[in-house]
C-alpha beads as a LAMMPS data file, in Angstrom:
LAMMPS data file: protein, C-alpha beads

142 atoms
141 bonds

1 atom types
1 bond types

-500.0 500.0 xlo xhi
-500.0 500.0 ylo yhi
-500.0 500.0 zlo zhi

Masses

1 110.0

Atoms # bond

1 1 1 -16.002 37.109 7.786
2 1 1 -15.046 38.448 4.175
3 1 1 -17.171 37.657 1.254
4 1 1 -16.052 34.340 0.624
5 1 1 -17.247 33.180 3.852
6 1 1 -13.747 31.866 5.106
7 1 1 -13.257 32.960 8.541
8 1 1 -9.262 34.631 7.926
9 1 1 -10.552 36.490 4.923
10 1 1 -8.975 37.113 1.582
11 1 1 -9.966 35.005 -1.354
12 1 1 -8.723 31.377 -2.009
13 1 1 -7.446 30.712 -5.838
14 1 1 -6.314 27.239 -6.953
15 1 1 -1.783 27.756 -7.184
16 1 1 -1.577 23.861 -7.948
17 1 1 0.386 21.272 -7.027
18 1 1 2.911 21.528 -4.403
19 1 1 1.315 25.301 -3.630
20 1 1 3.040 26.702 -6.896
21 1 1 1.400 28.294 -10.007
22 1 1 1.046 25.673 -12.518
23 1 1 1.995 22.067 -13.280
24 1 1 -1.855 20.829 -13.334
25 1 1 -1.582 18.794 -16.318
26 1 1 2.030 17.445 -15.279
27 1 1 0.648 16.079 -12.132
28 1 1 -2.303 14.266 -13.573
29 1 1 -0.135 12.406 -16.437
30 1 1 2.451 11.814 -14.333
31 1 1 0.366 10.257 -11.630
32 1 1 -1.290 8.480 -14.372
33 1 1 1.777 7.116 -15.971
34 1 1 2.769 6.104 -12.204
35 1 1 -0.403 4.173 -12.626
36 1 1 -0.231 2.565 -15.801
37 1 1 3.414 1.453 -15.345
38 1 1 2.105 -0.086 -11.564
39 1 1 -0.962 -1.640 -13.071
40 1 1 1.526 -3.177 -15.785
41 1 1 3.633 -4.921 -13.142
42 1 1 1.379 -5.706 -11.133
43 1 1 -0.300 -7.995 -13.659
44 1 1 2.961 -9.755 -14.303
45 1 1 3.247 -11.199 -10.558
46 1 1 1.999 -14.627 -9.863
47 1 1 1.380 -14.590 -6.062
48 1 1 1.393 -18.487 -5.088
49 1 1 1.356 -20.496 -1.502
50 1 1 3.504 -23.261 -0.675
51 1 1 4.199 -25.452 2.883
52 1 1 3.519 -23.391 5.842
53 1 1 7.147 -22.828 7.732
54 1 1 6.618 -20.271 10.329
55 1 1 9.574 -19.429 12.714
56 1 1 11.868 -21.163 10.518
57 1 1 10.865 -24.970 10.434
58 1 1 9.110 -26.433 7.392
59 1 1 5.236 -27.340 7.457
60 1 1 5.163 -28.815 11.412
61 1 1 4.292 -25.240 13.198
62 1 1 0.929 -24.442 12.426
63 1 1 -0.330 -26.439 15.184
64 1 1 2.215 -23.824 17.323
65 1 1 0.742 -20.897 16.091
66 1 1 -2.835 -22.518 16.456
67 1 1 -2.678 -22.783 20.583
68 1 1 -2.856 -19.476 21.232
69 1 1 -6.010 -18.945 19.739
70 1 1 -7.138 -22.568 21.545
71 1 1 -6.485 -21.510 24.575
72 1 1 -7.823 -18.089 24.781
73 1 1 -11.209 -19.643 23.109
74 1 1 -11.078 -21.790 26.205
75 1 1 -10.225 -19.255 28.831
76 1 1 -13.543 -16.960 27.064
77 1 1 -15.753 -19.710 27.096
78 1 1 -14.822 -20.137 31.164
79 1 1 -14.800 -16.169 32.167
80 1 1 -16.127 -13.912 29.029
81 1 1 -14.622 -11.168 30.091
82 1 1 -11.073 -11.969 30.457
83 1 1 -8.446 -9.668 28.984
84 1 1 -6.248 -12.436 29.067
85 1 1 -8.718 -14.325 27.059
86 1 1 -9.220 -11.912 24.651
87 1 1 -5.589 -10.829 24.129
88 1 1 -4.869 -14.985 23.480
89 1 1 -7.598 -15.303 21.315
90 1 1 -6.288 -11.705 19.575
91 1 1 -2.814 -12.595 19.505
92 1 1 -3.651 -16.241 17.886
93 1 1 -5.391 -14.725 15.156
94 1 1 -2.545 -12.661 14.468
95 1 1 -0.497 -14.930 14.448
96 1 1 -2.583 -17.289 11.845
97 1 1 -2.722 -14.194 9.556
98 1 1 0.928 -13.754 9.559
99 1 1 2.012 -17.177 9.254
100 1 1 -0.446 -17.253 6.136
101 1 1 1.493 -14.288 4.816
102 1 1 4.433 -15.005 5.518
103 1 1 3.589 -18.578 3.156
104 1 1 2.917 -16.114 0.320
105 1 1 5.358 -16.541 -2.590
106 1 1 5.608 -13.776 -5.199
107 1 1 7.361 -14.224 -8.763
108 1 1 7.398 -12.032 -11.336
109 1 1 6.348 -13.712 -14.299
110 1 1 8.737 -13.935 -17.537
111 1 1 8.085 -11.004 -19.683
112 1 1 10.340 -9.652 -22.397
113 1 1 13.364 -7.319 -21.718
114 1 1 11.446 -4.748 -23.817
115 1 1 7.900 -4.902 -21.790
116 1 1 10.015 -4.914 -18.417
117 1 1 11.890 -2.020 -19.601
118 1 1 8.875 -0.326 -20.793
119 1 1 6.287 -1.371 -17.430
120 1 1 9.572 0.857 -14.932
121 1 1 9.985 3.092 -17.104
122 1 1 6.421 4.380 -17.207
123 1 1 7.024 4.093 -12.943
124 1 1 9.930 6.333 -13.406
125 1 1 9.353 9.111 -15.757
126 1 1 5.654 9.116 -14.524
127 1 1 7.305 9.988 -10.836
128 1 1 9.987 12.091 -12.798
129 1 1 6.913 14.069 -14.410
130 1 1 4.836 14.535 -11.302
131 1 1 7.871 15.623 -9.304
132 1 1 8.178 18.390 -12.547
133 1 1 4.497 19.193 -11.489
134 1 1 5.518 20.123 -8.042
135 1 1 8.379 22.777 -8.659
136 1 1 7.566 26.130 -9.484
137 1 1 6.176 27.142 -13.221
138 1 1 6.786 30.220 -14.808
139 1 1 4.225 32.321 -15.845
140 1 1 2.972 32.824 -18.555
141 1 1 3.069 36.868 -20.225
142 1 1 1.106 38.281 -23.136

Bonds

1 1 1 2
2 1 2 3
3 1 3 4
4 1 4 5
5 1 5 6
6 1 6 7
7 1 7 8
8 1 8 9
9 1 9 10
10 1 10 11
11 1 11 12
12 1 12 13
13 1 13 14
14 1 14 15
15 1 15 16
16 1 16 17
17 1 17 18
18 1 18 19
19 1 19 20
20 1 20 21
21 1 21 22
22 1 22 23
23 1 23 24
24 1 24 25
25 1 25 26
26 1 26 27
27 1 27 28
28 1 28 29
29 1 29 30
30 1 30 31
31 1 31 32
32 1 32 33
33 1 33 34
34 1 34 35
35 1 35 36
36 1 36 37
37 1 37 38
38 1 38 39
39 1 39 40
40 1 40 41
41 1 41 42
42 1 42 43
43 1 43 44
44 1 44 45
45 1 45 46
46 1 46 47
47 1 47 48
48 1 48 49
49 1 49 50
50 1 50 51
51 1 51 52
52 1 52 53
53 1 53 54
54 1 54 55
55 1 55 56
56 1 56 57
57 1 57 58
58 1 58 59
59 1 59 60
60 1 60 61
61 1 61 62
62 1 62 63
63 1 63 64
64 1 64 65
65 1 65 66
66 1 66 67
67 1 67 68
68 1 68 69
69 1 69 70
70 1 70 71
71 1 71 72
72 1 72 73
73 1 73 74
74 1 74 75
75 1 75 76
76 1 76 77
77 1 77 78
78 1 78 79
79 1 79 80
80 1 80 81
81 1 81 82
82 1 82 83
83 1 83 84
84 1 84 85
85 1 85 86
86 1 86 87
87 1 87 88
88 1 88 89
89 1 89 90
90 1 90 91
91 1 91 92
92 1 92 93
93 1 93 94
94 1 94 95
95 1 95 96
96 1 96 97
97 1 97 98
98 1 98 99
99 1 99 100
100 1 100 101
101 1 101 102
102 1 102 103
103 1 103 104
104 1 104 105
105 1 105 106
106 1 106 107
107 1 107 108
108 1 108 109
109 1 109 110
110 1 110 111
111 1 111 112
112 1 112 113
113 1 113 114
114 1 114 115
115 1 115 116
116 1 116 117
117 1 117 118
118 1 118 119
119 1 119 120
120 1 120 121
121 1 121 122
122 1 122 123
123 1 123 124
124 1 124 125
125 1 125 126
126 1 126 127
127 1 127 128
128 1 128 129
129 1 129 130
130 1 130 131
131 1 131 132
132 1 132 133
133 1 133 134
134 1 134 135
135 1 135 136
136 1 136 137
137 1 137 138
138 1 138 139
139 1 139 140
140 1 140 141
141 1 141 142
């Protein structure tokens, strides 16, 4: 053991991001930006429901994707510890929480060209900034 108490020795100093000297303060306002900009969008998408449709036909499946789950609630309630049971009743759940996904419509609401603009742009140059942070910095002499 050396004196910092790692267990290869040698002291441990902070390089930064990416393992290279410097960039620190890149990294946090880029990710930060990348946040901002996400956040922004984000709040512009209305995420609404509309008829269920799953496997392609419109609003008459659910009761489909329902008798799995029927079933292997029926085979559990006869033999508790049937795999086949419990890989029904699994599988129909599944299958309930896709078909509500998959029911999910997502619309970006209207915005202005400029606030659009602005909302990827703070995406991109924030991921333009933090991959900055990453490369190598030089240092600094006095």
């Amino acid at each position: 053991m050396s004196e910092t108490g790692a267990s290869f020795g040698g002291k441990k100093t902070f390089e930064g991001p990416g393992g290279t000297s410097g960039g620190a303060g890149e990294f946090v306002i880029g990710l930060a930006m990348m946040g901002v900009g996400i956040y922004m969008v984000f709040d512009h998408v209305t995420v609404t429901t509309s008829f269920w449709r799953f496997a392609g036909s419109a609003s008459s499946s659910f009761g489909i994707t329902l008798l799995p789950l029927l079933i292997g609630i029926g085979v559990l309630f006869w033999n508790g510890k049937s795999i086949a049971g419990w890989g029904l009743t699994g599988a129909g759940v599944l299958l309930i929480l896709v078909g509500v996904l998959m029911n999910l419509d997502v619309y970006f609401r209207p915005t202005t060209l400029w606030a659009t603009i602005f909302m990827f742009g703070l995406i991109a140059g924030g991921l333009g900034v933090l991959a900055k942070s990453l490369r190598p910095h030089r240092q600094k002499t006095l």
